[in-house]
MARVEXLUM-442218 format. One record per residue (C-alpha): x, y, z. Coordinates in nm, 3 decimals, m for minus. Layout:
<pts>
         x         y         z
         X         Y         Z
...
</pts>
This chain:
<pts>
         x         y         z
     4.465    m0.763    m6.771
     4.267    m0.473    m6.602
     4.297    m0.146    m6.497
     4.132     0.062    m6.240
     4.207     0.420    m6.094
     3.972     0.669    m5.865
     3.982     1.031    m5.907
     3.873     1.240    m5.608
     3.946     1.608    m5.431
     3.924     1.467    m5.044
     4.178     1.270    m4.904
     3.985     0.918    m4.842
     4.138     0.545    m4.814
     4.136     0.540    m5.186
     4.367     0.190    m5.134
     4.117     0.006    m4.990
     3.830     0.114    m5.301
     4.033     0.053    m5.563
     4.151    m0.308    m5.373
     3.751    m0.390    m5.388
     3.768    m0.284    m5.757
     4.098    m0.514    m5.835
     3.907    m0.798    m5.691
     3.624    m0.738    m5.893
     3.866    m0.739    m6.201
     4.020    m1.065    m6.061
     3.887    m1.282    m6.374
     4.108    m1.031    m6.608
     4.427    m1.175    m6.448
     4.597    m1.386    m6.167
     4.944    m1.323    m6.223
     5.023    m1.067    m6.010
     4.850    m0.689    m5.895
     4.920    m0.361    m5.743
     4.802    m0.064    m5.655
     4.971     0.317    m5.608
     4.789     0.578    m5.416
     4.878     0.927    m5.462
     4.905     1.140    m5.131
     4.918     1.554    m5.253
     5.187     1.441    m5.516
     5.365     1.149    m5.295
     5.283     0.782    m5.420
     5.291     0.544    m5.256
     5.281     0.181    m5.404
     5.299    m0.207    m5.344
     5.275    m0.486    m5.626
     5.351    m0.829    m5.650
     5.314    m1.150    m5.766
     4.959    m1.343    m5.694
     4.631    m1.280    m5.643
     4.446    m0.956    m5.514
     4.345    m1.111    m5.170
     4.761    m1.261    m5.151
     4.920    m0.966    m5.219
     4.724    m0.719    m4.978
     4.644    m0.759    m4.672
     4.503    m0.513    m4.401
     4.883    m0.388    m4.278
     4.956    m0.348    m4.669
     4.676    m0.167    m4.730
     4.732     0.051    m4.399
     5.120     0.100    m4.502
     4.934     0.286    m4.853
     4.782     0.551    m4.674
     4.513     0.826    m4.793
     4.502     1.000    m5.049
     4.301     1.190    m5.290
     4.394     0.973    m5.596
     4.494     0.585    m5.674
     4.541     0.362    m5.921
     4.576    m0.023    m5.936
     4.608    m0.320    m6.208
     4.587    m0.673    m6.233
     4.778    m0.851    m6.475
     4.833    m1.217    m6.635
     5.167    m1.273    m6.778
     5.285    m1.526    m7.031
     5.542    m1.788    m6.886
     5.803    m1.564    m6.954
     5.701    m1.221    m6.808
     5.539    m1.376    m6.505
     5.791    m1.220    m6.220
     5.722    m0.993    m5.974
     5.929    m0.769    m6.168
     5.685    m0.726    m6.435
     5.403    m0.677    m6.145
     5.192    m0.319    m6.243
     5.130    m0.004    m6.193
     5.509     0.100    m6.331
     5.567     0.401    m6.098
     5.851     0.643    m6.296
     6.053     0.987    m6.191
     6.120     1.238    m6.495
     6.270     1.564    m6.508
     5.911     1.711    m6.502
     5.782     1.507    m6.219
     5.640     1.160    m6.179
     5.395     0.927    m6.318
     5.252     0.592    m6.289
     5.098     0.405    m6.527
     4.840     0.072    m6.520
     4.790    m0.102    m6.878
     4.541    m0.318    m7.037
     4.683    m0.468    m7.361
     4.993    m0.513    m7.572
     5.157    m0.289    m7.907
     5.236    m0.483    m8.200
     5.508    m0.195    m8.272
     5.658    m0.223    m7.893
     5.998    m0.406    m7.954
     6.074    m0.170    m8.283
     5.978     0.130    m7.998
     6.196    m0.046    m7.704
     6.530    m0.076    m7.980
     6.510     0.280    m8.073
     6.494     0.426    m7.757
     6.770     0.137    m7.615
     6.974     0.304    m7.936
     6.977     0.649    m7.775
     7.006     0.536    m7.420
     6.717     0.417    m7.205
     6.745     0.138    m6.994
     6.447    m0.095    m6.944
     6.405    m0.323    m6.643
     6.084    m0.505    m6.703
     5.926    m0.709    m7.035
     5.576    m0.588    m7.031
     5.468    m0.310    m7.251
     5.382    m0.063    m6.978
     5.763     0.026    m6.918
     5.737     0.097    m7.291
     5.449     0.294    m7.314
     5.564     0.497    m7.023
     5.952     0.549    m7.158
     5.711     0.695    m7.503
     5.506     0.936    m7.292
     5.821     1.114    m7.081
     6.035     1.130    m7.389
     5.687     1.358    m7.534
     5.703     1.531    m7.224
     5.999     1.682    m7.220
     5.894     1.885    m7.501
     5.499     1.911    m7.431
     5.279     2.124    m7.221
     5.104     1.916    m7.024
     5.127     1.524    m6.927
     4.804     1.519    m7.144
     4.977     1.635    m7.451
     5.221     1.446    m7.400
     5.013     1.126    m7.372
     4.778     1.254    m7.706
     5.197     1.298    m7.882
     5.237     0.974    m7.745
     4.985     0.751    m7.852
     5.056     0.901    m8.246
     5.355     0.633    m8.168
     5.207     0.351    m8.045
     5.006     0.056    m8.215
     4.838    m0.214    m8.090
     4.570    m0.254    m7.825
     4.577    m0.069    m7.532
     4.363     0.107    m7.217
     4.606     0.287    m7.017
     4.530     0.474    m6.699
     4.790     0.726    m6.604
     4.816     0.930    m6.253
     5.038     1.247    m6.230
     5.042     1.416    m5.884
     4.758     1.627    m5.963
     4.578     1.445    m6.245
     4.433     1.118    m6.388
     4.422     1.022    m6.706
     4.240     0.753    m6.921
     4.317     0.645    m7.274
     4.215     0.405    m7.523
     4.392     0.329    m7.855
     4.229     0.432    m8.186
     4.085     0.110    m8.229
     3.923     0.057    m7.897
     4.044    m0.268    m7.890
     3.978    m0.350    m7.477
     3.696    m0.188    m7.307
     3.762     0.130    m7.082
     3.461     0.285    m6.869
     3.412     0.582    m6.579
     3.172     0.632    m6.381
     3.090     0.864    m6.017
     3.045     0.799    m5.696
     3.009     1.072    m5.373
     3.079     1.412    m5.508
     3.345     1.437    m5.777
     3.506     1.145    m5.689
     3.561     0.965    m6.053
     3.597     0.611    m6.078
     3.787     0.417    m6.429
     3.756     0.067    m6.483
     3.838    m0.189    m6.726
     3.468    m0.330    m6.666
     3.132    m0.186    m6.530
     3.148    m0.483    m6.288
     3.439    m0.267    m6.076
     3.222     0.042    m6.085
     2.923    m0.145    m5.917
     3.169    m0.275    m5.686
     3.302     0.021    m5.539
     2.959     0.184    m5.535
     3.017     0.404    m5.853
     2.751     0.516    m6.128
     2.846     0.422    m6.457
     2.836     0.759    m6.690
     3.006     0.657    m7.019
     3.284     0.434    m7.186
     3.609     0.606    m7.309
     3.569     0.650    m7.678
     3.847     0.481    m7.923
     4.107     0.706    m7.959
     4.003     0.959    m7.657
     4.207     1.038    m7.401
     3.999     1.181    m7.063
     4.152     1.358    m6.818
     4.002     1.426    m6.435
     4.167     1.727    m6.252
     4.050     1.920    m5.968
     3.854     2.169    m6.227
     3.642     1.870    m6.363
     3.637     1.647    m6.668
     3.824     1.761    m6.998
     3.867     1.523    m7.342
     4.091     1.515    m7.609
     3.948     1.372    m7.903
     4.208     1.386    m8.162
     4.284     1.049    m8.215
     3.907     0.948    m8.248
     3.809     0.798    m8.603
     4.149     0.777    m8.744
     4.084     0.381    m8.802
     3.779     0.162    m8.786
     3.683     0.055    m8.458
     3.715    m0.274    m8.373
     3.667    m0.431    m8.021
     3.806    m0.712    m7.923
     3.454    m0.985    m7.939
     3.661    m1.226    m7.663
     3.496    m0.994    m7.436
     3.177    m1.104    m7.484
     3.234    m1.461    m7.477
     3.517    m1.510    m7.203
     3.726    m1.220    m7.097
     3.467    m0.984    m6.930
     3.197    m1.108    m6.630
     2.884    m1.188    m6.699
     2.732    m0.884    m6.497
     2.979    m0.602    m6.697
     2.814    m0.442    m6.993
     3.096    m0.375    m7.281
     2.989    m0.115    m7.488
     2.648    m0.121    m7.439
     2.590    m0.438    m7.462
     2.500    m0.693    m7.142
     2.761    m0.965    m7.161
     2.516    m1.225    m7.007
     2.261    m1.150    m7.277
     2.562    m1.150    m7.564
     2.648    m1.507    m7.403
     2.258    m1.630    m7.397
     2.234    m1.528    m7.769
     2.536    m1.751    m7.859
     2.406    m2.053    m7.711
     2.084    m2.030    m7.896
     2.262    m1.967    m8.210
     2.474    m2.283    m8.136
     2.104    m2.441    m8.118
     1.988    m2.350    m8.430
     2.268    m2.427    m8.607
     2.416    m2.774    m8.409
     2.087    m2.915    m8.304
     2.128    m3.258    m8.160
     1.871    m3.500    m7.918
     1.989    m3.463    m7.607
     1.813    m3.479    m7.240
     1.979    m3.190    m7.068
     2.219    m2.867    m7.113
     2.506    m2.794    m6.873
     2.769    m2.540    m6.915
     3.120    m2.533    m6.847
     3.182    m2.306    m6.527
     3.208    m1.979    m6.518
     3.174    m1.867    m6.868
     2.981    m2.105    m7.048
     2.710    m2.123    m6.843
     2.502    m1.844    m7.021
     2.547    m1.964    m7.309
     2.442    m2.253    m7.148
     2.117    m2.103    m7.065
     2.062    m1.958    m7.385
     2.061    m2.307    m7.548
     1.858    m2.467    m7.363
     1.595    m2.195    m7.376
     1.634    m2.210    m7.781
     1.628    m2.552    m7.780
     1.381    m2.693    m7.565
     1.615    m2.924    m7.405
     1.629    m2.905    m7.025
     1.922    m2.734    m6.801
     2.145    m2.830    m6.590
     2.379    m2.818    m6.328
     2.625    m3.031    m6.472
     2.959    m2.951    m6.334
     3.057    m2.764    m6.066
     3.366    m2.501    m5.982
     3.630    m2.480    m5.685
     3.570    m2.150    m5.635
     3.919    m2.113    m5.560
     4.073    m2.263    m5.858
     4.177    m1.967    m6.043
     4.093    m1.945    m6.489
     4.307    m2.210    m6.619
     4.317    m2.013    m6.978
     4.537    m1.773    m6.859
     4.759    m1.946    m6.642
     5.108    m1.942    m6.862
     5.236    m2.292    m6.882
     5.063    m2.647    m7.022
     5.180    m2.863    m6.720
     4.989    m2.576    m6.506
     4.703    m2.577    m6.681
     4.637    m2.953    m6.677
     4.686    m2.958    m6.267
     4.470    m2.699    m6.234
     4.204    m2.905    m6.436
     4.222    m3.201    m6.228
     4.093    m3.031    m5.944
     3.925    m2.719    m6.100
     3.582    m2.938    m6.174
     3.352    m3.183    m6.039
     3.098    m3.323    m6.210
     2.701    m3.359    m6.070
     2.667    m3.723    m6.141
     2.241    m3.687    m6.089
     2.201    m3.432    m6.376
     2.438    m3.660    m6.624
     2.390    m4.041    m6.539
     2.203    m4.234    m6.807
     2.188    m3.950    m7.042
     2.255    m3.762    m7.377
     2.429    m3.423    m7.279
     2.518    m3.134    m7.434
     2.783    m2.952    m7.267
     2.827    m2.607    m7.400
     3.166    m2.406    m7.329
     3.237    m2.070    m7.374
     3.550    m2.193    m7.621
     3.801    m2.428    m7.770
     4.110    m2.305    m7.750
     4.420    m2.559    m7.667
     4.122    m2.873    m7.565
     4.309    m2.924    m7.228
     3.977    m2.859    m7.025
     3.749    m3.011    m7.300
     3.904    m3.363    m7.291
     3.958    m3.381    m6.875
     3.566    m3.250    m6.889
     3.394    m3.534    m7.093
     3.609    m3.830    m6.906
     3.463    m3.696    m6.560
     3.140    m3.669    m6.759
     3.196    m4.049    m6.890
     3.315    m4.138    m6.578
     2.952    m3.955    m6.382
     2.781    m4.185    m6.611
     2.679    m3.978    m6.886
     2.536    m4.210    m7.256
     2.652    m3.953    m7.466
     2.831    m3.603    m7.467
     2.794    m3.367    m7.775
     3.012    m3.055    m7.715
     2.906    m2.694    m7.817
     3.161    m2.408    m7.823
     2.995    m2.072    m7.800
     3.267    m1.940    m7.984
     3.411    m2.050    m8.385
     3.721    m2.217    m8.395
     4.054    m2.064    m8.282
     4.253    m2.074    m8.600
     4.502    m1.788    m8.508
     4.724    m1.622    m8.305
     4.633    m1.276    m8.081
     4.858    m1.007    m8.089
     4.668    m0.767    m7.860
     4.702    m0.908    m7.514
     4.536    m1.253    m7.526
     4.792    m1.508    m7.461
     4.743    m1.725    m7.804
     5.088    m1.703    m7.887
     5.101    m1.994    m8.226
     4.898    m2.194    m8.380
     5.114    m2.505    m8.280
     4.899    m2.452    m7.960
     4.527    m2.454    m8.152
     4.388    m2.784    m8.198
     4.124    m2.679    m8.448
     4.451    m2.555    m8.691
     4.545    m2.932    m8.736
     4.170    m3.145    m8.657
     3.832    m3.099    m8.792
     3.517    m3.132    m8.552
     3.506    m3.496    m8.587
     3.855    m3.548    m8.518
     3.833    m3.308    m8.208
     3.589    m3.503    m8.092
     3.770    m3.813    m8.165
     4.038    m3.683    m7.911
     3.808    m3.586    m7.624
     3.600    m3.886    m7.670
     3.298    m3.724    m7.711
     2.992    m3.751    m7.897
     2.982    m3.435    m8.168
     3.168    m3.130    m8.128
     3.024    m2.804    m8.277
     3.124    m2.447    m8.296
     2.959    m2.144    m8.325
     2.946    m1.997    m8.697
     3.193    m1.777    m8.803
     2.898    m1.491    m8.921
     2.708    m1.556    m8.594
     2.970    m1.409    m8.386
     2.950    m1.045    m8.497
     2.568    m1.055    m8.376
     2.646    m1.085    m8.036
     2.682    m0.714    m7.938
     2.384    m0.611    m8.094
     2.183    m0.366    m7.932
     2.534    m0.195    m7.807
     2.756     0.082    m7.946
     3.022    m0.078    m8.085
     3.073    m0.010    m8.449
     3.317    m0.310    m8.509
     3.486    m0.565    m8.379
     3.836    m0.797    m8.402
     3.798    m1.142    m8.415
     4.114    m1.219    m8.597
     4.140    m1.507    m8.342
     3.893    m1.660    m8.530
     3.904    m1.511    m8.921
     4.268    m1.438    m8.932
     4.150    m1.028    m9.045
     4.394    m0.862    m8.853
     4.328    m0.486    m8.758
     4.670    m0.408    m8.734
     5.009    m0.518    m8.947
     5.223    m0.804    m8.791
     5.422    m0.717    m8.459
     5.748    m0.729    m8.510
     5.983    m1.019    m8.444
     6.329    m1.100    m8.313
     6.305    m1.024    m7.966
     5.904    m1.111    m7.943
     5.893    m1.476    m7.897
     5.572    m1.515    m8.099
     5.535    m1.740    m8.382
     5.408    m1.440    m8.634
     5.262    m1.605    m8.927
     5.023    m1.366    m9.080
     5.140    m1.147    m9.422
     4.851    m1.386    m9.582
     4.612    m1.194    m9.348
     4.425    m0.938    m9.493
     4.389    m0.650    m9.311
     4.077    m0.454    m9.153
     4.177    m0.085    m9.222
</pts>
């Protein structure tokens, strides 16, 4: 998921920057997008299932209008909150005015928060966590200020993981829980028009200078008098970022706080080296994302790169597409391999993870198939041994195959060579150099940040009182 907004005193075609932005964001979710562009307190919006360059068109975009103010989202959905229905920004009417609201993430306390406002009334039509977050912020309202204490009352209610961007008619407002769990950036472009983005990649985009992340815990609001924080929330836990950023969720050319993803993906594949060494006449990655790792391997290594394997460029991430049966049609025509760079030969293909092995075992029979001798796979990530909680659609570990196989017997499955994954310690190096003062990889470690979400309406399979926690 991603969020994006644009901040600005001039009415301008704010729609068609932050649809430049939302395609830029594309690799944070296929499911469905939208965008809401604020007119001098009059939104207008359109959302809907699909892909950025599906859902809008030039007559969409037209039908937005100006406006001084916009914000837009992409979003995957599990299989069961895939509908248009749950399509975002989540555009709402209160007693004090209006709101919409774009999310990136998911609260571990949102079905307990749901039930007790269901128990005095509300009436939800959606099942993402947006409608949720936004039903929490207008019940503060009522008895707040400002929509900005209202949002700082707010998020003393809500756990979990979360970047929010919220526009009132005359304000925008960015937030990021305490943990700083999923990244959340601003930057400028023209004069005083603000730009927030889930990655630096949308600020380049839309021709923005990046000035600063959002701080865990701050909440930044951009109103016609300038820039104002609220820092209340800051340091009240550790911070700890989710490290999937650096080896799958975020583009290569995004830097996540502070950090240059391509570099943090280069210095996993040459830890893979050092540590899963094998003979082997060239390196290829698995497209996109483990293709710098890729790199970064071979360079450590000696061995020779690569072009292994190449993408339909219009075969969308099959990770996040909710669904098995999906996933594995999407694979049979996702890849293609380079039969000159494998025939005759002992390769190592490195990918940027292991997660369910439906790529990994279509990958090595093309490979076989190409002509490659031998095929030693390299994860550039440790073994998935865990459920995520905070957005990433890992919902039990029924679904992980390293929960129930070693390496070998991974390797057994896909018919390859060797399997190896990065070390457990070597992933907390990649961000080095940044800001970040901490990271979740509970995907990996089972060291939870947070206590279990609750169950009974969350389909999850939550399996983790053993699980220590990071706080």
């Amino acid at each position: 998921m991603a969020v994006l907004g644009i901040f600005g005193t001039e009415t301008a075609d704010v729609a068609s920057s932050i649809y430049y932005g939302l395609y830029a964001l594309q690799h944070r979710g296929q499911a469905s997008c939208g965008i809401v562009v604020n007119d001098d307190g009059v939104f207008h919006a359109y959302k809907d299932s699909g892909l950025v360059n599906d859902v809008f068109n030039a007559d969409v975009l037209r039908s937005l209008g100006c406006g001084q103010l916009a914000i837009g989202n992409v979003r995957y959905g599990t299989s069961a909150t895939k509908d248009r229905i749950n399509a975002e920004p989540i555009v709402v009417n209160h007693s004090k005015g209006k709101l919409a609201i774009s999310l990136d993430g998911k609260l571990v306390n949102g079905v307990e928060l749901k039930r007790e406002m269901e128990m005095n009334g509300s009436i939800f039509h959606t099942g993402n966590d947006a409608e949720i977050i936004s039903a929490v912020i207008i019940k503060e309202r009522i008895n707040s200020s400002s929509i900005e204490e209202a949002v700082c009352r707010a998020m003393g209610k809500m756990n979990g993981a979360y970047s929010i961007l919220i526009m009132s008619p005359q304000k925008l407002i960015a937030a990021r829980d305490q943990r700083g769990m999923h990244p959340l950036c601003f930057g400028q472009r023209n004069d005083g028009e603000y730009v927030v983005a889930s990655e630096t990649c949308a600020l380049n985009s839309v021709g923005a200078t990046y000035i600063r992340d959002v701080q865990p815990g701050e909440i930044v609001i951009f109103t016609k008098e300038g820039i104002r924080s609220i820092t209340e929330h800051c340091g009240e836990t550790p911070e700890r970022m989710c490290v999937f950023e650096y080896l799958y969720t975020a583009r290569p050319d995004s830097s996540i706080a502070g950090c240059s993803v391509h570099l943090a993906r280069k210095r996993a594949g040459a830890f893979l080296a050092r540590v899963h060494a094998v003979e082997a006449d060239v390196v290829i990655g698995a497209p996109d994302s483990g293709l710098d790792a890729a790199i970064g391997y071979a360079e450590e290594s000696g061995i020779p790169y690569g072009i292994g394997l190449i993408k339909n460029k219009y075969i969308g991430r099959t990770f996040i597409d909710p669904g098995q049966n999906v996933r594995e049609d999407k694979v049979k025509i996702k890849l293609n391999p380079v039969a000159e760079t494998v025939r005759g030969k002992r390769v190592i293909l490195v990918d940027d993870s292991i997660v369910r092995g439906t790529t990994c075992a279509r990958v090595v029979k093309l490979l076989r198939d190409a002509g490659a001798k031998e095929i030693h796979i390299r994860s550039s990530a440790p073994a998935f041994l865990n459920p995520c909680y905070y957005g990433t659609d890992i919902a039990s570990r029924k679904d992980l195959i390293a929960c129930n196989h070693t390496p070998e017997e991974i390797a057994k499955i896909f018919g390859a060579d060797s399997v190896g994954f990065l070390p457990l310690e070597d992933v907390f190096k990649l961000g080095e150099g940044g800001g970040c003062k901490g990271y979740c990889a509970a995907c990996f470690d089972g060291n939870y940040p947070t206590e279990a979400p609750s169950s009974g309406e969350n389909k999850y399979d939550y399996k983790i009182s053993e699980n220590k926690t990071n706080d």
